[in-house]
C-alpha positions as CSV (number, residue, x, y, z in Angstrom):
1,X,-14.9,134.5,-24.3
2,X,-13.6,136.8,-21.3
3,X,-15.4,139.2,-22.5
4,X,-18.9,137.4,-23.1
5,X,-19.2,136.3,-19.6
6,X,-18.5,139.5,-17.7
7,X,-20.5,141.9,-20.3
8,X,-23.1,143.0,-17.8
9,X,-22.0,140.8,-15.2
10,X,-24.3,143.1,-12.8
11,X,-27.5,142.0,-14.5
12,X,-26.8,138.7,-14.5
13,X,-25.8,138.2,-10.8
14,X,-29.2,140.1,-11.0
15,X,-31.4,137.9,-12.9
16,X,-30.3,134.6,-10.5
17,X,-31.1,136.5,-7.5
18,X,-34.7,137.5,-8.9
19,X,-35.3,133.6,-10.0
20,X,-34.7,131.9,-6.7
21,X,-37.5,134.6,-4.8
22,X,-39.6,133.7,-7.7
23,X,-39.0,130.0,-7.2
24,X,-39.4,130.0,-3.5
25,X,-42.5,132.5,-4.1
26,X,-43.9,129.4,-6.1
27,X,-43.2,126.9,-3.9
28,X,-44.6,129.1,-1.2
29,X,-48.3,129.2,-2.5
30,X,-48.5,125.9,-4.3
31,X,-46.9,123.4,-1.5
32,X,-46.3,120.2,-3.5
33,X,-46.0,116.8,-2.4
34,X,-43.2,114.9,-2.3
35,X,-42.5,111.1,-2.0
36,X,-39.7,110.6,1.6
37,X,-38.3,107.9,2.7
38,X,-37.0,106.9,6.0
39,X,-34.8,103.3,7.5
40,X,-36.6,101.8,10.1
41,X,-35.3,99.4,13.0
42,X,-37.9,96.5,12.3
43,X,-39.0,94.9,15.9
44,X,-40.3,90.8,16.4
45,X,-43.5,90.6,18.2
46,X,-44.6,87.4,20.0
47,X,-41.4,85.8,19.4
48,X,-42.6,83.2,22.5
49,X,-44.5,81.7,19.9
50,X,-41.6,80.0,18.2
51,X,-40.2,79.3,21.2
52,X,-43.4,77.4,22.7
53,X,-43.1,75.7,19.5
54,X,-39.0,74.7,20.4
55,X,-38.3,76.1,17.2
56,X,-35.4,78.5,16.9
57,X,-36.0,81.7,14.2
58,X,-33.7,84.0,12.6
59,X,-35.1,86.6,10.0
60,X,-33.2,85.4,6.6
61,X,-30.9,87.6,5.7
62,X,-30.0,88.6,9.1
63,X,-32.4,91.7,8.1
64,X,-33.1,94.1,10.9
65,X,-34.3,97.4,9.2
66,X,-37.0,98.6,6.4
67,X,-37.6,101.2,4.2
68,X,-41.0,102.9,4.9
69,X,-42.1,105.7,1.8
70,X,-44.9,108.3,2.7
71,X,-46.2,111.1,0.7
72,X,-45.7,114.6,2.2
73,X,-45.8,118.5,0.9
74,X,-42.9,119.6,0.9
75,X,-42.9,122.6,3.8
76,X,-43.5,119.9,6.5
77,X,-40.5,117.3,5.7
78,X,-38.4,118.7,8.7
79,X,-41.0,118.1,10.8
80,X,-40.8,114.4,10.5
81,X,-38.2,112.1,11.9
82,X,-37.6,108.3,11.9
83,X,-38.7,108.0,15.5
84,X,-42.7,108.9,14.0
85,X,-42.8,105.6,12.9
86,X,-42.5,101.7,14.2
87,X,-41.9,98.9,12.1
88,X,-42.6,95.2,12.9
89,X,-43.2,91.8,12.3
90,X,-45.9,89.8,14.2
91,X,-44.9,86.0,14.8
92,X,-47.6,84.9,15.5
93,X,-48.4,85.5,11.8
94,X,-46.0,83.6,10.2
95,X,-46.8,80.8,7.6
96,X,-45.0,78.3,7.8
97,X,-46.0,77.1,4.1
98,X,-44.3,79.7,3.0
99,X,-42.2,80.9,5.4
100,X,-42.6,84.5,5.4
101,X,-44.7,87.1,7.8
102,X,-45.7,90.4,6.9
103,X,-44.1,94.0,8.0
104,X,-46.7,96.1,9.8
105,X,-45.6,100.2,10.0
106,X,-47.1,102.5,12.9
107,X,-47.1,105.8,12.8
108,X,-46.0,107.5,16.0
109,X,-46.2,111.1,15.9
110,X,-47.0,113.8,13.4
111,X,-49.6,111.7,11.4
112,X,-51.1,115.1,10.4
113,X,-48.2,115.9,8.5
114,X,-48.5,112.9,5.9
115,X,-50.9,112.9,2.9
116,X,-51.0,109.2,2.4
117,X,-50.7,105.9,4.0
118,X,-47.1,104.6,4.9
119,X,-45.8,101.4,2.8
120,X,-42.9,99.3,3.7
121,X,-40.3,97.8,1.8
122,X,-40.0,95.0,1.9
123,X,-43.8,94.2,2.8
124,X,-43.1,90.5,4.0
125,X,-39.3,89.3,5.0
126,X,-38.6,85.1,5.0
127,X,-38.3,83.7,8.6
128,X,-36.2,80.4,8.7
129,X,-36.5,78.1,11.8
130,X,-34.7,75.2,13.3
131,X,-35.7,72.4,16.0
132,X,-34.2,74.0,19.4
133,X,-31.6,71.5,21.5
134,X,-31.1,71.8,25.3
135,X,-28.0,69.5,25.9
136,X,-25.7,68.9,29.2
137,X,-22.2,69.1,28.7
138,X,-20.0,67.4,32.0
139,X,-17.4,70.4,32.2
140,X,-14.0,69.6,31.8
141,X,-10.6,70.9,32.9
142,X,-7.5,71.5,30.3
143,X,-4.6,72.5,32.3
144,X,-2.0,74.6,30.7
145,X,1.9,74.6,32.0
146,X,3.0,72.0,34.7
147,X,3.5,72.6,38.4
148,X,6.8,73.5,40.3
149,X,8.8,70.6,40.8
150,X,8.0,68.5,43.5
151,X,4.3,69.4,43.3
152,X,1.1,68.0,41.9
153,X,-2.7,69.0,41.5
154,X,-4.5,67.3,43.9
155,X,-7.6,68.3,42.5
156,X,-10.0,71.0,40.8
157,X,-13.4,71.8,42.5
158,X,-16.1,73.8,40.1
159,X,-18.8,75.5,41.0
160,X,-20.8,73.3,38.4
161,X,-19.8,70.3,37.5
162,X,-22.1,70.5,34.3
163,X,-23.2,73.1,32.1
164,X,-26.6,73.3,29.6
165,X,-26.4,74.5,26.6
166,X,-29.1,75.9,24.4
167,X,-29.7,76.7,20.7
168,X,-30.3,75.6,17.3
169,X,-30.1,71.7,16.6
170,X,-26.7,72.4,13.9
171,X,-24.9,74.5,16.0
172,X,-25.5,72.4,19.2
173,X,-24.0,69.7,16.7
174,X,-21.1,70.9,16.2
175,X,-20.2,70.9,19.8
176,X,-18.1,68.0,21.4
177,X,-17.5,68.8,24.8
178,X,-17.3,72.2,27.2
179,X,-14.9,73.5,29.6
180,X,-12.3,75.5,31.1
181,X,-8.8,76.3,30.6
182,X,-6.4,76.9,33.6
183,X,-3.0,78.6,33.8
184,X,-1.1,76.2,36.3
185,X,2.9,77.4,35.1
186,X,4.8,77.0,38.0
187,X,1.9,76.3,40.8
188,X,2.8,75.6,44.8
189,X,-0.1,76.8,46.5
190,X,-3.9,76.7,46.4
191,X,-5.9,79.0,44.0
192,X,-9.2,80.0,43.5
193,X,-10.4,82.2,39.6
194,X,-12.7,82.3,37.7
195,X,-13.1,81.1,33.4
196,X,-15.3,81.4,30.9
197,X,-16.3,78.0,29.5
198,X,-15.3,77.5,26.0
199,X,-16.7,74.9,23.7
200,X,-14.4,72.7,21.7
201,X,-14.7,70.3,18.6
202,X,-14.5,66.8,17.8
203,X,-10.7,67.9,17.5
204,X,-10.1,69.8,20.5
205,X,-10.1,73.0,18.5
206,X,-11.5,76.0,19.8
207,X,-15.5,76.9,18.4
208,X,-16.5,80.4,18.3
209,X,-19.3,81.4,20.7
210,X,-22.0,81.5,18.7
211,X,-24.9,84.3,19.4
212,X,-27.7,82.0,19.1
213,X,-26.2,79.6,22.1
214,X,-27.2,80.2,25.6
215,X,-25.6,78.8,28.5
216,X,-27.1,78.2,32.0
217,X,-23.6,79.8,34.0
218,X,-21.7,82.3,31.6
219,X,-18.8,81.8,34.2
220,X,-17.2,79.3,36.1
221,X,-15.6,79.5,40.1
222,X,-12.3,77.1,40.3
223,X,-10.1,75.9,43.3
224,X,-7.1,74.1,42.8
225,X,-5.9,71.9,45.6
226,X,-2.1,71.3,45.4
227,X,-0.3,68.8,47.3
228,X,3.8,67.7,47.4
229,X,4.3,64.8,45.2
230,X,6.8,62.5,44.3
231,X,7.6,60.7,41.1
232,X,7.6,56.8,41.7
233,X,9.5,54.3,39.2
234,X,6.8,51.1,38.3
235,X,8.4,47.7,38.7
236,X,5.8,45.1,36.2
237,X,6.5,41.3,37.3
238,X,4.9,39.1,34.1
239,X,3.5,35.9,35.1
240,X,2.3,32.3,33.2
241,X,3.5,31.3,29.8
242,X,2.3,32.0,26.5
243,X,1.2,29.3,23.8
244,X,3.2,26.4,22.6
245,X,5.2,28.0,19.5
246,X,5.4,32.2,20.8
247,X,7.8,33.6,23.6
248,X,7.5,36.9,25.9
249,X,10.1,39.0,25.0
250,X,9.4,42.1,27.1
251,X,6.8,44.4,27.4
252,X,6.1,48.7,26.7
253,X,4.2,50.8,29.1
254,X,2.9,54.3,28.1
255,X,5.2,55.6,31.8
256,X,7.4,54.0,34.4
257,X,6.6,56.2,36.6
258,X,3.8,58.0,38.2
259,X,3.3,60.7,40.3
260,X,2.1,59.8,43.8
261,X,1.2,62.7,46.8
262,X,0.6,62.1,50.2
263,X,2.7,62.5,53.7
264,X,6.3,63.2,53.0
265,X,7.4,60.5,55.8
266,X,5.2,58.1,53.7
267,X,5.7,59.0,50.1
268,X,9.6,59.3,50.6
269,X,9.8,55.4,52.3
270,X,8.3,53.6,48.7
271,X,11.4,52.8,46.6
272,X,8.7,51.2,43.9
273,X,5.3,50.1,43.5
274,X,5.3,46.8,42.2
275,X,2.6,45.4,39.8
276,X,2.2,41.9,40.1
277,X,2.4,39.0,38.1
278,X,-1.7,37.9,39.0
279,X,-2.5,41.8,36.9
280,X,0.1,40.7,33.9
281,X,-0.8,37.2,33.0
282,X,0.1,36.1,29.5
283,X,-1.0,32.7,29.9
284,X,-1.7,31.0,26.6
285,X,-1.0,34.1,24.6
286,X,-0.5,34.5,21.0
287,X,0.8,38.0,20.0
288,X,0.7,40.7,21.3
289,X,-1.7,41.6,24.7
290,X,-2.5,44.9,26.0
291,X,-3.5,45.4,29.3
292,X,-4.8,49.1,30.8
293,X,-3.7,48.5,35.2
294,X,-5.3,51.5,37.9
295,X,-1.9,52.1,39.6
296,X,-4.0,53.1,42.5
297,X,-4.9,49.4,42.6
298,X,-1.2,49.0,44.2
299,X,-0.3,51.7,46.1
300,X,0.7,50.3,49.5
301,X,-1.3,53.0,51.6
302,X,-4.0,53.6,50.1
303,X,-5.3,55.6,53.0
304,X,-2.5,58.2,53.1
305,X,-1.7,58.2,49.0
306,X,-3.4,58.8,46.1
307,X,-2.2,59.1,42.2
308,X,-4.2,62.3,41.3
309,X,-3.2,62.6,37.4
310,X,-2.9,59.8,35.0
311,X,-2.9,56.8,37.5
312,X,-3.9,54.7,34.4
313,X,-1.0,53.1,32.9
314,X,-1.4,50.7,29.6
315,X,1.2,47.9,29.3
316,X,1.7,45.8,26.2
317,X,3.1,42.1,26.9
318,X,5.2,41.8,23.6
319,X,4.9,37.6,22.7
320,X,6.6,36.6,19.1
321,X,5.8,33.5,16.9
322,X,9.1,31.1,17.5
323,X,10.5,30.3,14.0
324,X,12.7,26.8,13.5
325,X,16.1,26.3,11.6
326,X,17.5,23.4,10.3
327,X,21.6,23.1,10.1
328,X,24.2,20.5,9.2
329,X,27.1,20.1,11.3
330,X,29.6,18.1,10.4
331,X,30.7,15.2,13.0
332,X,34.3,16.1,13.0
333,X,33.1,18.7,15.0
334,X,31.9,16.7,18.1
335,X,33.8,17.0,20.8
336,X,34.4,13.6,22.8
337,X,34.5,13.8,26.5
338,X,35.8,10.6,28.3
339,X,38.0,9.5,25.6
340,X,39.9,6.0,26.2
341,X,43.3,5.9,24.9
342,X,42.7,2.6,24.7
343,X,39.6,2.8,22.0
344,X,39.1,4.1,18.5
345,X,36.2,6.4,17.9
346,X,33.9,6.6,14.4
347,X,30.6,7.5,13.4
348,X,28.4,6.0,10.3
349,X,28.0,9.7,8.8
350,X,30.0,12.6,8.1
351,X,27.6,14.9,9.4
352,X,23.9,15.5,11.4
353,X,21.2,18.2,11.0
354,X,20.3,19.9,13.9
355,X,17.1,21.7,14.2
356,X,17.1,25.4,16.6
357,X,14.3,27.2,18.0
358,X,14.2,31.1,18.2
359,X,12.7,34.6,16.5
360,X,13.5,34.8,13.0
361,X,15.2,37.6,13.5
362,X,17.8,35.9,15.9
363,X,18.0,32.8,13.5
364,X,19.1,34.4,10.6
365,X,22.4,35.5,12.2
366,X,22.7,32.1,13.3
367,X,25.4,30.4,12.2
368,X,27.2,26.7,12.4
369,X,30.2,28.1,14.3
370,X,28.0,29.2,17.0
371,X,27.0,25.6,17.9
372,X,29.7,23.8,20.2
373,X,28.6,20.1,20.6
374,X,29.9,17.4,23.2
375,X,29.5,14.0,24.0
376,X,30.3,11.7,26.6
377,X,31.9,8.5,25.5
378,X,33.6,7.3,29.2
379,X,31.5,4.8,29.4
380,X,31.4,3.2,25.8
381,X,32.7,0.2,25.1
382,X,34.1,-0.9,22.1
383,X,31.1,-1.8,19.3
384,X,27.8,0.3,18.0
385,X,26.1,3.4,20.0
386,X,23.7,5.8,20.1
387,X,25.1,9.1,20.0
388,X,23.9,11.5,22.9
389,X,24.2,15.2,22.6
390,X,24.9,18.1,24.7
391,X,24.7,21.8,23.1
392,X,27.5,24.2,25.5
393,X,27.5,27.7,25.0
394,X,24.2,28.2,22.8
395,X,22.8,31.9,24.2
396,X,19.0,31.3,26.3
397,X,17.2,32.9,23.0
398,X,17.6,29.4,21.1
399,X,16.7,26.1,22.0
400,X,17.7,22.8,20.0
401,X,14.8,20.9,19.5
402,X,16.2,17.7,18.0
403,X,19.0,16.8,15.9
404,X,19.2,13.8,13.5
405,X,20.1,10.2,14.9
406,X,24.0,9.1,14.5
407,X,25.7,6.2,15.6
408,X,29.3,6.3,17.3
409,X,31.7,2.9,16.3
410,X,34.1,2.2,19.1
411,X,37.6,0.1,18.6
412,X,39.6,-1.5,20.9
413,X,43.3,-0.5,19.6
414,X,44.7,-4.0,21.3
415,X,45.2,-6.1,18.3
416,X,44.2,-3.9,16.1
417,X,46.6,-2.5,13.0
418,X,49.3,-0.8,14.2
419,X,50.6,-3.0,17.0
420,X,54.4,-3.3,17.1
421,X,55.9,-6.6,18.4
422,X,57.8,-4.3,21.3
423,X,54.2,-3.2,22.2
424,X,53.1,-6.8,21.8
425,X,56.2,-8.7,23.7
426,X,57.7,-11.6,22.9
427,X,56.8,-14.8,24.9
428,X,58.9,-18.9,24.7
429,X,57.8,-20.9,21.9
430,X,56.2,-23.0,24.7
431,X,53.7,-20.2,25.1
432,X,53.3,-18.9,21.4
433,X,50.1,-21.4,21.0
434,X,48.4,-20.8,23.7
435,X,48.8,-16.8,22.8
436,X,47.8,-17.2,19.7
437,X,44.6,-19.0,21.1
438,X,43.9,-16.5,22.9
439,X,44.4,-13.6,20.5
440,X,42.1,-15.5,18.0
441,X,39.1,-15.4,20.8
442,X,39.7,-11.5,21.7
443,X,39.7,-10.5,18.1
444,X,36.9,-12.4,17.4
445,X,34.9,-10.8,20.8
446,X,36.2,-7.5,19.4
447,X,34.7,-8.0,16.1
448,X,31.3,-9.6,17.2
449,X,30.9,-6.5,19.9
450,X,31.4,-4.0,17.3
451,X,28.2,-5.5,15.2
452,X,26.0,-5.6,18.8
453,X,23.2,-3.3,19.3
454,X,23.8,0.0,20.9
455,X,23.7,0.0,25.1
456,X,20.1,1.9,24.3
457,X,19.4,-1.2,22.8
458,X,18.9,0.0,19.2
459,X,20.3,-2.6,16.7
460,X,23.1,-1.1,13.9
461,X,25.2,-3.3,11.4
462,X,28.8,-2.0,9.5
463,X,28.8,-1.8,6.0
464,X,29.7,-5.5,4.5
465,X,33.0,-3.9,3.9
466,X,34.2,-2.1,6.8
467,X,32.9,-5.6,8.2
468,X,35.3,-7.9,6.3
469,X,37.9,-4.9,7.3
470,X,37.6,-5.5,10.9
471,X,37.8,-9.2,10.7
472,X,40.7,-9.5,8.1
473,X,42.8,-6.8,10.8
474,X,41.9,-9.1,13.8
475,X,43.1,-12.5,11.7
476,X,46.5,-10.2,11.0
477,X,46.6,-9.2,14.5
478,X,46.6,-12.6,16.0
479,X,48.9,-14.3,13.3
């Protein structure tokens, strides 16, 4: 195989040579043509007539260059460049039925070099519009860091207050607000920068700046004015009472505190600034009531102080639905003050319900050790009464609201079982008649007062038993 391609090798290197002058003779006297092709940057003419309209365009696609194909001989290719030609659309042409315009070519320069006409590709491009918004955006400030201690932002002062922004209706849309973002870490003094607005979403999140937007000042100029602050605690005084049924207890606040600049001599003198009780009114209230208070409202120089940042403070007046619960207390558990060692005590049941008011919460831990009951019973003589009673010890967070009526049986002890003859004495036999006389009539009294009405004037009769009890003990007594 070697051998085969370097047999004559001279001849052959020979023959190539020979065919190239032949071919470039050829080419030489006949000159043929040749289709080229060159990328053109395409141009938009009369693009004021979209604008007039308050239509936005953009050329679908985002298509900004087109292929233009010419015939030409072959010798004169070099002499033609992309810069011989312009390509173009015309606005003003556009059809809106369609959507489209058509792509116009120019030549420039060396026209004499091409054989035919120039043709684009594409020969029409799509042109999609969309309604133009202007809208005014109130700039905003969104600090970053905090101050040095003891220092607070008086204010910021722009050099515009609000910015216009201008460009397709969607786009325009998707913004929520504009503004600028500040670097205040560890500010003491006054400063003056400049930012760039930046538009932000319905979130707060950062939107690219889109191309198509325009806005009237690209940059913003910024002072900040920094005075010496001091943080001052809040003191909330709650006024009126809330329905029949529900009880304040308490109230949250989003601070209990705020910051408050102004003359050291002045700022350093306020201990508190109290919020009255006219500005947290919870009169008639059922549930919960929320009320947003200016803190500026109550500053007590309002000349010489100011609350720069966050002087709204919202407080929520926390009122709960009272719940009731009913218990039974035995009446063992009464504790009689005024006691006469001269008197029995009873009652006609062994035990009373009593009824407490208070949160649910509280009444459930409630129990009937935690109730200590007393009654005054000095002035009770012996026979039937209403008992009357007080409630010691019961923690402000429950209230009795009634307790079950009871009746309190007094005894004398003279006469009654029990009575020794050393207790009783021992009188003459002239005397033991008249004695007994008279023993008959103060059993009897006893008996008769026992089954009177109460001193409140409520009427109460013994059992028929314990009734024939009493009597037959008085008879015994006296005999």
């Amino acid at each position: 195989m070697k051998e085969i391609l370097t047999r004559n090798l001279g001849l052959k290197i020979l023959s190539v040579v020979i065919a190239f002058f032949v071919w470039l003779a050829v080419v030489n006297v006949s000159d043929p043509q040749v289709t080229d092709r060159k990328e053109i940057v395409l141009d938009v003419v009369n693009g004021d007539v979209m604008t007039k309209a308050g239509l936005f365009y953009e050329i679908e696609g985002k298509r900004n260059t087109v292929t233009i194909s010419y015939q030409i001989r072959t010798q004169d290719r070099m002499n033609v460049t992309s810069s011989d030609f312009r390509a173009y659309i015309d606005l003003a042409d556009y059809y809106p039925a369609t959507g489209t315009v058509p792509v116009y070519v120019e030549v420039l320069n060396n026209k004499d070099y091409l054989v035919d006409s120039v043709a684009a590709r594409p020969a029409v491009v799509r042109i999609k519009t969309e309604q133009i918004q202007i809208k005014d955006f109130d700039l905003k400030v969104n600090p970053s860091g905090f101050e040095a201690d003891g220092y607070e932002v008086e204010r910021y002062e722009l050099s515009e207050d609000v910015v216009t922004v201008e460009g397709p209706e969607s786009v325009i849309g998707r913004i929520n607000s504009v503004g600028i973002e500040i670097d205040i870490q560890g500010l003491r003094t006054e400063i003056t920068g400049t930012a760039v607005p930046i538009f932000y979403d319905a979130n707060n999140n950062h939107l690219p700046l889109d191309d198509r937007i325009t806005i009237n000042v690209p940059e913003i100029t910024y002072t900040i004015k920094v005075l010496k602050s001091r943080r001052i605690p809040l003191e909330f005084e709650v006024g009126g009472q809330p329905a029949e049924g529900y009880r304040y207890v308490g109230l949250q606040a989003t601070s209990n505190e705020v910051s408050v600049v102004g003359p050291d001599q002045i700022v350093s003198a306020i201990e508190s600034i109290r919020i009255p009780s006219s500005a947290l009114n919870l009169d008639r209230t059922e549930g919960d009531k929320l009320i947003t208070i200016n803190v500026e409202d109550y500053l007590p120089d309002k000349e010489n102080m100011s609350i720069p940042w966050n002087s709204q403070v919202s407080v929520t007046l926390l009122v709960r639905q009272l719940s009731q619960k009913e218990i039974e207390v035995p009446t063992n558990r009464i504790i009689r003050e005024g006691e006469s060692d001269l008197n029995y005590y009873e009652y006609n049941q062994d035990s009373i319900e009593v009824v407490v008011e208070g949160l649910s919460e509280d009444l459930e831990l409630l129990d009937v050790s935690d109730l200590v009951l007393e009654m005054d019973v000095s002035g009770m003589a012996p026979g039937s009464h209403r008992g009357s009673l007080t409630f010691e010890g019961l923690p402000d967070i429950f209230r009795v609201v009634r307790y079950s009526d009871f009746q309190v049986i007094v005894m004398s002890k003279e006469g009654g079982p029990g009575m020794t003859a050393a207790e009783g004495g021992t009188e003459s036999s002239s005397q033991e008649g008249e004695n007994e006389s008279e023993a008959r009539e103060a059993a009897g009294t006893s008996v008769e007062a026992s089954l009177e009405s109460s001193s409140e004037g409520e009427s109460f009769s013994l059992p028929q038993e314990e009734t024939e009890g009493i009597r037959e003990s008085s008879q015994e007594a006296v005999q």
